[in-house]
C-alpha positions in Angstrom: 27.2 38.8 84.3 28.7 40.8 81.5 26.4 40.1 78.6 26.5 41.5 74.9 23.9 41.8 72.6 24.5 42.1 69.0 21.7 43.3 66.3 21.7 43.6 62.7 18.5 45.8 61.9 17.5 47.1 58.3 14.8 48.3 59.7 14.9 49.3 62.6 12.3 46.7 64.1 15.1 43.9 65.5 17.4 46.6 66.8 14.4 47.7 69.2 14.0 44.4 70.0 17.6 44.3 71.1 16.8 47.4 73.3 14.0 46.0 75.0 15.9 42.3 75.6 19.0 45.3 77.2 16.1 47.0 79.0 15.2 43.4 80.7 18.3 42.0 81.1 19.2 45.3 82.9 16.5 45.4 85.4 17.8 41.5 86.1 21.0 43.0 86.8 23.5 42.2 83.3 25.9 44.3 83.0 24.9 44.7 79.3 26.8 46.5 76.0 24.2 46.6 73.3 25.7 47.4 70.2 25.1 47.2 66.1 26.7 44.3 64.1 28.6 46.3 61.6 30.3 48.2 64.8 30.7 45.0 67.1 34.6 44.7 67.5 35.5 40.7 68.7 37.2 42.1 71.8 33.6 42.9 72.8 33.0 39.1 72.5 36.3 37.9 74.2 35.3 40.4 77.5 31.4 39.3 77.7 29.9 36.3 79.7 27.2 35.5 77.2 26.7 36.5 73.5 23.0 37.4 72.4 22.6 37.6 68.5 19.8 39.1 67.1 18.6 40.0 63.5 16.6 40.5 61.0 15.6 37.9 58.2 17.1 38.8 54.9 16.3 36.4 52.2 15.4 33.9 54.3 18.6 34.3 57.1 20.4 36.2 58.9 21.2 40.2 57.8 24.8 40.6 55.8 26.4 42.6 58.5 25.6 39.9 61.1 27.1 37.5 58.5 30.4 40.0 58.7 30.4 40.0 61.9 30.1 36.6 62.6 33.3 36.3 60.0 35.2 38.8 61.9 34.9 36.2 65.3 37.0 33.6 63.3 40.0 34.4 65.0 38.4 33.6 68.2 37.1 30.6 66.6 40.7 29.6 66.0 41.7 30.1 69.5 38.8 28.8 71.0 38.0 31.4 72.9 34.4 31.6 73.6 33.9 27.8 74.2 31.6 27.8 77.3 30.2 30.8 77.4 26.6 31.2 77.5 24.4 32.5 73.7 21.6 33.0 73.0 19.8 34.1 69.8 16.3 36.4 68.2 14.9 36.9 64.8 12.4 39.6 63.6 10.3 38.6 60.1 6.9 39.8 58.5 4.3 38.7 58.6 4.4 37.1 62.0 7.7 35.2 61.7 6.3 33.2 58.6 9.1 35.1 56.8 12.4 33.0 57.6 13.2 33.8 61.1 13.2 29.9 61.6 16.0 29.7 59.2 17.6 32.6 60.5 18.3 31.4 63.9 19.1 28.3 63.1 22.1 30.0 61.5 22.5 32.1 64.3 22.5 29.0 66.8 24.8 27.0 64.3 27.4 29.9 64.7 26.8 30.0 68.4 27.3 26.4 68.6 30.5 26.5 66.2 32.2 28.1 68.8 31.3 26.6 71.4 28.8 28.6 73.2 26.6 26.8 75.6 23.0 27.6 73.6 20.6 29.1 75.5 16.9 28.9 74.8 14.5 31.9 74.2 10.9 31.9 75.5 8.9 33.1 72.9 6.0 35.5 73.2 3.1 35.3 70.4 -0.1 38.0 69.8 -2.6 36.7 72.7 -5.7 38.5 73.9 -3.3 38.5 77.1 0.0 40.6 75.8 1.5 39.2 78.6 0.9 35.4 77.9 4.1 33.2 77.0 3.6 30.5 74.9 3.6 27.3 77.0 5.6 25.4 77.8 8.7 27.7 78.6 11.8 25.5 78.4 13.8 25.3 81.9 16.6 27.1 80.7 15.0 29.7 78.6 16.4 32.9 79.4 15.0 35.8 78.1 11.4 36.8 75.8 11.7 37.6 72.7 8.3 38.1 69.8 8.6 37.6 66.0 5.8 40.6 66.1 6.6 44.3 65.9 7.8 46.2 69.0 4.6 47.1 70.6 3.4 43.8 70.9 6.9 42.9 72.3 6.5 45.6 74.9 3.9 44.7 75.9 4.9 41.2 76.5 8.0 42.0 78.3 7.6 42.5 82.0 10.0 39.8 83.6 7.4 37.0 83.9 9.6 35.2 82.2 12.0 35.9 84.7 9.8 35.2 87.8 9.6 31.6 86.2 13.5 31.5 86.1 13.4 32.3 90.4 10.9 29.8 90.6 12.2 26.8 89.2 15.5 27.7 91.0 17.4 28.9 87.6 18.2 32.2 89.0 18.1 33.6 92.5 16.3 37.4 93.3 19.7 39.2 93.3 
């Protein structure tokens, strides 16, 4: 599968989330471009299998060069190109996601769903005295892990049990 990941990070926090969702999706065997929203070209889109958006939560939604980028896919839009492909979506906030993120990929999913992307669900991982612990229950079709919390903690949760869980409710097979 030929999957893009698209981050807009101010600070530097969502873009390493983005590196750690590559890092996974790699080691599930994606063939994965992971590359900045100002700099993500729609051809990118047009060639991938699945589109992840990530970003950071500016002013309660999504970061302005997501927003541009999201603008520049219009044409496809107009073409309907991307209907039925597979996206997916992550926010970073503060203080523990209690700073928009909620709001944020809602727009992310709204744009996702505007062109016709089959929306994929995102298991999300929380602070736990287990770093490893998902939050319960993981939907079937969840796909990847993704934390609201700084990168360590996000690290520290990601080591494909999320993915185990796909292989066992027969969502993906071992390959």
């Amino acid at each position: 599968m030929k999957l893009l990941v698209v981050v807009a990070s101010d600070t530097g926090r969502t873009w390493r989330m983005g590196e750690a969702f590559a890092e996974g999706a790699r080691e599930a065997g994606a063939e994965l471009t992971l590359a900045r929203a100002a700099e993500a070209q729609p051809e990118q889109v047009r060639g991938a299998d699945a589109l992840v958006l990530g970003s950071g939560v500016h002013m309660g939604g999504m970061e302005s060069s997501m927003r541009a980028f999201c603008e520049r896919l219009a044409p496809l839009w107009m073409q309907g190109a991307l209907i039925g492909k597979v996206g997916a979506a992550f926010a970073s906030a503060g203080n523990g996601g209690r700073g928009g993120a909620e709001l944020t990929l809602i727009s992310l999913w709204a744009n996702l769903a505007e062109h016709g992307l089959l929306r994929m669900s995102v298991a999300q991982f929380e602070l736990t005295p287990d770093p490893r612990a998902a939050v319960r229950p993981i939907p079937d079709n969840a796909v990847v892990c993704v934390t609201t919390h700084d990168t360590p903690t996000f690290a520290a949760a990601w080591n494909g049990l999320d993915m185990q869980e796909r292989i066992q409710r027969g969502l993906l097979t071992e390959q």
